[in-house]
Structures are given as C-alpha cells and as structure tokens.
N, C-alpha and C positions, 0 to 999 in steps of 0.2 A: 564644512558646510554649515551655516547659520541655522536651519531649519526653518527660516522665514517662509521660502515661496522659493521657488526655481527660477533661473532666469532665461529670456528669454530662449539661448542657445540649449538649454537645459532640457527646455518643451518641447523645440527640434528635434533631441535626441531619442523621446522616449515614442517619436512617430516609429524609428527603428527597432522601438523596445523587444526585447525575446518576452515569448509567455510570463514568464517567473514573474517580469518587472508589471508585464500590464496585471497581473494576479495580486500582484502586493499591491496596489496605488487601488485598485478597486476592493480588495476585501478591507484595506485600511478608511477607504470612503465608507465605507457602509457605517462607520462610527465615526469616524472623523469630517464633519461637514464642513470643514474650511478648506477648500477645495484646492488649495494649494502644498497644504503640509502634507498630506502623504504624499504627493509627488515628492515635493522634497526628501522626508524619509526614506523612499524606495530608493531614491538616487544616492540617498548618503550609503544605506547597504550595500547596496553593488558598489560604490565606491570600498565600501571596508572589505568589502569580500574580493575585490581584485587586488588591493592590495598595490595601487600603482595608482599612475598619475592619469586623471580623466581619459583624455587620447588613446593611451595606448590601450588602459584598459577597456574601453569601448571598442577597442579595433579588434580584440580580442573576444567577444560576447557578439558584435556585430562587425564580423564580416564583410569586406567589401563583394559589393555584386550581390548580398543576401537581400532576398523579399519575400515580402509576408502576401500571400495569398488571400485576400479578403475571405472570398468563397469557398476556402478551405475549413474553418472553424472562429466561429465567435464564443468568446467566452459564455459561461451559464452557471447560475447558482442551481444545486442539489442540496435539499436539506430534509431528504426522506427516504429511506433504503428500500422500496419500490421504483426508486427511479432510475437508481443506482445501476443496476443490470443492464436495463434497456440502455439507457445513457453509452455505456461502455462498451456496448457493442459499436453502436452508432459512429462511434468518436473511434476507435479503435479501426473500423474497416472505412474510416474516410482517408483516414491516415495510410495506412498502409492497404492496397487495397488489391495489389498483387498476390497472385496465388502463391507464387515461388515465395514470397516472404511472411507466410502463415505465422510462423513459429516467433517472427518478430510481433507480429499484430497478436497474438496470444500472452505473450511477454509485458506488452505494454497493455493489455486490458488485465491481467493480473495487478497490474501496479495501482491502475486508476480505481479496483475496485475495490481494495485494500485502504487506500488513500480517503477515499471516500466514507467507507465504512467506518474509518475512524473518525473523519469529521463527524458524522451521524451520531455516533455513540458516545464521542467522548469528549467534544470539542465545546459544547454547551454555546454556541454562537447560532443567533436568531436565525439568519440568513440558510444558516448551512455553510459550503463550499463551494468556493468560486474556480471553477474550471478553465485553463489556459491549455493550448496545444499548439505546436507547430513543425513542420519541417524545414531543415533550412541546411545550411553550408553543404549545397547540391553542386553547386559551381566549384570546392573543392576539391571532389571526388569521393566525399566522405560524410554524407548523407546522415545527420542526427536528428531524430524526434525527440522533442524535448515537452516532457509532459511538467506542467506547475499547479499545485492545490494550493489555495490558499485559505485561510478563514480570520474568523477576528474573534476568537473563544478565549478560553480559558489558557491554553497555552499547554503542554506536555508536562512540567515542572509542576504546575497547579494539579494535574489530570492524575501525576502516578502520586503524589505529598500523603494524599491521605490514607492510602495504604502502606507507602514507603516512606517516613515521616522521616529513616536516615538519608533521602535524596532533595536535602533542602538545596544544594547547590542547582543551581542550572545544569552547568555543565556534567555534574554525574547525571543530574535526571535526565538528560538528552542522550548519554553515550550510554546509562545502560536502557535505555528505550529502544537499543538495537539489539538486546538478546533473546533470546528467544525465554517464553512465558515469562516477558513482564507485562505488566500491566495493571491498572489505575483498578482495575474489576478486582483484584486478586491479592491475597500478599505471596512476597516471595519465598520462592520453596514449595510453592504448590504449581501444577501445570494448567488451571482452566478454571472457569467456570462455565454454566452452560452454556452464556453468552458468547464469552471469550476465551480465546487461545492465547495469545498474548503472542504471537508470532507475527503479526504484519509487516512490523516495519525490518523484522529480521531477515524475514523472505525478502524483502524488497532491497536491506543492503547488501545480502549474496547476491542479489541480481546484478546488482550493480558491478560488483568486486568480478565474477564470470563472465561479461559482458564486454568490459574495457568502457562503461559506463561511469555517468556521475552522479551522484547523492546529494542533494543539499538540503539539511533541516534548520530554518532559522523558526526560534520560538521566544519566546518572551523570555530574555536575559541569556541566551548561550545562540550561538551559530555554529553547525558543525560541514566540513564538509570532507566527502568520503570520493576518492579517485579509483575509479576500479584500473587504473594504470599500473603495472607492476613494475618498483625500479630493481636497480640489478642486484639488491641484496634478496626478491624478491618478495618485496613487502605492499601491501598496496594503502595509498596516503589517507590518513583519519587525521585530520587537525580541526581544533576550534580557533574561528576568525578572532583578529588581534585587533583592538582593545576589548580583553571582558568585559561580558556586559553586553555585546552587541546580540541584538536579537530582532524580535517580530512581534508586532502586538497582537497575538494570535499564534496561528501556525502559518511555515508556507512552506510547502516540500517541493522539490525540485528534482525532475528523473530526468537524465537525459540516457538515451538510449544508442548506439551504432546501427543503423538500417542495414540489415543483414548479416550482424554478429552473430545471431542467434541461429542456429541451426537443424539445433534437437529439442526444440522445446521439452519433451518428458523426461528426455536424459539430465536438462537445465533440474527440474523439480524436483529430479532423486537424488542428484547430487546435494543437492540444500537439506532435500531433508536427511540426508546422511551427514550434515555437520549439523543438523538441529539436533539428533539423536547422540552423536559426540559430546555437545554439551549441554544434554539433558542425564539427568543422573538415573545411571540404567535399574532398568525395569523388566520385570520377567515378560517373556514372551508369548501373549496369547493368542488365539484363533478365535477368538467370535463373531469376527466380520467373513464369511464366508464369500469363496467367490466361485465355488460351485452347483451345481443345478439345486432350484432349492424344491421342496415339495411339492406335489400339485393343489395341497389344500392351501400354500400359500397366500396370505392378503399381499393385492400387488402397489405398489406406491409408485408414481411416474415424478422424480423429481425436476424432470427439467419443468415443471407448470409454474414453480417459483423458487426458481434458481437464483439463488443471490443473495434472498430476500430474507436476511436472520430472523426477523419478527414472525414471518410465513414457517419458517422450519421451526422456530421453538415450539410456534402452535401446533404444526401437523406432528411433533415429537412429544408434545404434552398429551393431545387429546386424541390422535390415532395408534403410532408407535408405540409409545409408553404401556398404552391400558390394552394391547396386546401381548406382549410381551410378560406382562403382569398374569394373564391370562394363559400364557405360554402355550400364545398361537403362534406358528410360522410367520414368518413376512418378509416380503422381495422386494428390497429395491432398487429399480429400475433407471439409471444414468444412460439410458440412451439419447443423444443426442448432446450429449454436455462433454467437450474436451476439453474443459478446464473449470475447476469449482476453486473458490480459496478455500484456505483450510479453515479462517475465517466462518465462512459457511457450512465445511460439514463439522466444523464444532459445533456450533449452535446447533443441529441436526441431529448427532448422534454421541455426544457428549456422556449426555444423562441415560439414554436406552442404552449402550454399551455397557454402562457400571451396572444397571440392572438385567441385565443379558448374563453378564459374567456371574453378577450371586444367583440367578438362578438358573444358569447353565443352559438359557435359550439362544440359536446364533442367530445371528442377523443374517437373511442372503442378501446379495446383491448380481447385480447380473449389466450386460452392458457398459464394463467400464471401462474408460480409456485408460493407458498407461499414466496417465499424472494422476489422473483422481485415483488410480487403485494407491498412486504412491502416498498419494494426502490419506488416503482412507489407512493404510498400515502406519503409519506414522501418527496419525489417530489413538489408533489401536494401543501404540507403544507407550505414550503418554495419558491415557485417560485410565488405565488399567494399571494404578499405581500396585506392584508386586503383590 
C-alpha cells in the first residue's frame, strides 16, 4: 500500500471496521491532520498483521452477518485517572450487562483500567487515550468483546529506554513489557515504586493466555501479537508481525475477550498472581497486611470513595496513612463495596505504608475484602517487603 490515501473501496471497508482499526485512524488523526494517511496506515497494519491477502483477511476480522451497534458505545478520549474508574464501569456493564456473566464484565474492566492507567502515566500524549469497544461474532455462536486503547505518545520503547537503556530494540522493549515489574518508573531488579508495580500489562497477558483470548500491542517500531489458543505441544502463540519495524505511532493495544470464558473471576487473579510470584525472585514472607479484627481505637479509611484514582491514593497514603503509622496508631482499611481493585492501584496505596509498617512493626488492618483484592493485597505484601 502506497500510504497516499485509501481508495475508495478502502473507505467502504473501514464503515465494517472492528474497534482496534476505528482507535488507530483516530488517535493517529489527533496528529496527523491529513485526513487521509492514517486511514491508510491503519489499513496497511491490519494488512501486515493478517498476514494475507485483503479479502480473505477482512472476512476474517469482519465476519459475515457482523454489526456494530451504534447505541452500544462510541469511542472517547480519557486523559485523567479520575475519569478512569467511573469510565470503566460505564463501558464495562453496557457491554456485558448480564448478571450470569459478572466475572466476564470484571475481567474486561480490569483490562480497560490497567490500559488506561498506562496511557495516563506513561504515554505522554496530549489527548490521553482513545477508547474503542465492541461486541460482535454473536451470529457465530462465539460471542467476543473486543476492547482497543489507542494513543499517539511516546510509545513503550521510548517509555522503558531511559531506565532500561539495554532495551533499545523495539521488539525486546515490547516483549519484556509483559513481565511482571517492568517498568519505565523503575530500573530492573527492583519490584515498584510508590507509583508503580510494573505489572499491568503482565496481568493483562495472563488474561489473555487463561481465557483462550487475544493480545495485540502495536507500538512505535515492533507489533506483538499474543493467542491465548494452546497448540498441541501446548504452547500458547507470542510472535512479532513480519516485516520489522512494523508498528504504531503511539500505542494501541487490543483485548479481545470470549463472552463467558471467564467463570471464576478471583480464582482467574490468584492464579496469575501465583505465576507473578514464580517469577519474581522470592522473598521472605510477611504478615503486616492483617485481615483480622483490628482495634476499636482504629482510624477507619473507606477506600471505595476513590477507587482507582492513583493520584487520590498516594495522597490519602502521604498525608493520612503514612503520618499514622509513623505515629504507630492502628488503622482499618475498609474495601467494602470494591470486588476488584488493580494492583495498579493498591501499589500506589500501600506501597510506601507497608515498608514503613514492616520497620516499625505496625500492621495494617483491613477488613471487607473480596477474594481478588485480598489476592492483590498478599501478592502486595510478597513484593513490597524485599526479605
């Protein structure tokens, strides 16, 4: 493809476009005002990432008999971690909005807030993140939401460079961008700052791999894409798209999900964080997240009031948490109402009061917690409390 303009049959196609494609042709417009080239780029991508010849590849990404639901979701830019939470809710129970499929609609608001979070903090693009969703091959029998973030920032390669200055390639900075505590905040070897975990995008490719899901990160100079499909040596497919080089002027990640794959959501979170703790290099095991009755003199914190919101938690962990503890008053915090926090989020939360809880031997309580968040909260525990 030329990269001139699309042609007419071109423009037809992309009225069928999946989220991913209408997410790249608008975060790519947000810089590129010739209103024609990012169409064309978006089209050349999915041409190089199928991998086949227009036709078939298209019959493949768009299904015959699929339609896109105007009144289901329009895209939206976020580019402020207050908006984030609420956002994710919204988009999360339009989509799935069956009670029997909770644990799917929990799964895919872990993704979007994860996704987001990273545009927020790391992505350095004006806009923020351009949000695409959809459901579609219904007429199949095989029902996928396919969630796309896109932005027009700095790129992953740019984001981890100047703490990992040995990740100049693309393609290493993209593939170890899936392990767990990397990150652009941190050098490696170490598991966090107060900010960051450095786990997002690792949670989000177990999700994928558990699920029978797909992954796709295209970023400025590498494309990766990850099949949570197992073949029969029982391996699941990690390849970067052919010719190198191919990428995204920005970020754009791509989830697609099975509508009712998911079954256990908390059992989904322990298991991941049982392969983050595999390969995280072990650490003695402490207790100072309590999750039994705590004092009656306890000060109470109720986190659901700004759940989500990292900037909200470092401050109520700087100036209430912290100068308690310091103080070595009790304190409770209370997750009632919250079945799913990222980890994301109680890093930024309990990061810093843990390290200081631990030297001077004050516990934290906690009380009201669901089975995922106690799992994110011990998993917390196991890495913030280097031996």
């Amino acid at each position: 493809m030329s990269g001139i303009g699309p042609e007419p049959e071109q423009l037809e196609l992309l009225v069928l476009a999946r989220p991913w494609v209408r997410a790249a042709i608008m975060a790519m417009s947000s810089v590129d005002q010739r209103a024609k080239a990012p169409v064309a780029r978006a089209l050349e991508l999915l041409e190089q990432i199928e991998l086949g010849k227009k036709p078939e590849a298209l019959a493949r990404i768009f299904p015959e008999g699929s339609k896109e639901d105007p009144s289901r979701f329009k895209g939206e830019w976020i580019d402020a971690f207050e908006r984030i939470e609420p956002f994710a809710n919204e988009i999360s129970k339009a989509l799935v909005s069956e009670m029997e499929l909770e644990d799917t609609r929990l799964t895919l608001r872990y993704v979007l807030v994860e996704l987001l979070r990273n545009v927020v903090q790391h992505s350095h693009a004006p806009l923020g993140g351009l949000v695409e969703a959809d459901l579609w091959n219904v007429e199949r029998g095989r029902p996928m939401l396919q969630l796309a973030v896109a932005d027009a920032g700095i790129g992953i390669p740019a984001s981890l460079r100047g703490l990992h200055p040995n990740l100049s390639d693309p393609e290493a900075a993209l593939e170890k961008s899936l392990w767990p505590h990397i990150s652009g905040t941190f050098e490696e070897g170490l598991t966090g700052t107060q900010q960051n975990a450095g786990m997002g995008l690792f949670f989000i490719a177990e999700m994928a791999k558990l699920t029978g899901g797909t992954l796709l990160i295209a970023t400025r100079g590498a494309t990766l894409l990850l099949s949570g499909w197992i073949d029969e040596e029982g391996n699941h497919s990690l390849r970067f798209i052919e010719p190198r080089g191919v990428g995204f002027p920005g970020t754009l990640v791509v989830f697609e999900l099975p509508v009712g794959d998911v079954v256990d959501y908390p059992a989904l979170i322990e298991t991941i964080k049982e392969r983050a703790k595999q390969r995280t290099p072990q650490r003695a095991i402490h207790r100072w997240i309590r999750f039994d009755p705590a004092p009656p003199e306890a000060t109470p914190f109720e986190i659901q009031k700004q759940a989500e919101n990292t900037p909200a938690a470092i401050q109520l962990a700087q100036n209430e948490i912290t100068p308690r503890i310091f103080r070595r008053e009790p304190i409770v915090l209370d997750f009632a109402g919250l079945r799913i926090l990222t980890q994301s989020y109680l890093h930024s939360l309990l990061f810093e009061p843990l390290r200081l809880a631990w030297a001077l031997r004050i516990p934290i309580y906690v009380k009201n917690v669901e089975p995922a968040v106690r799992s994110n909260l011990e998993l917390l525990e196991n890495y913030a409390l280097a031996g």
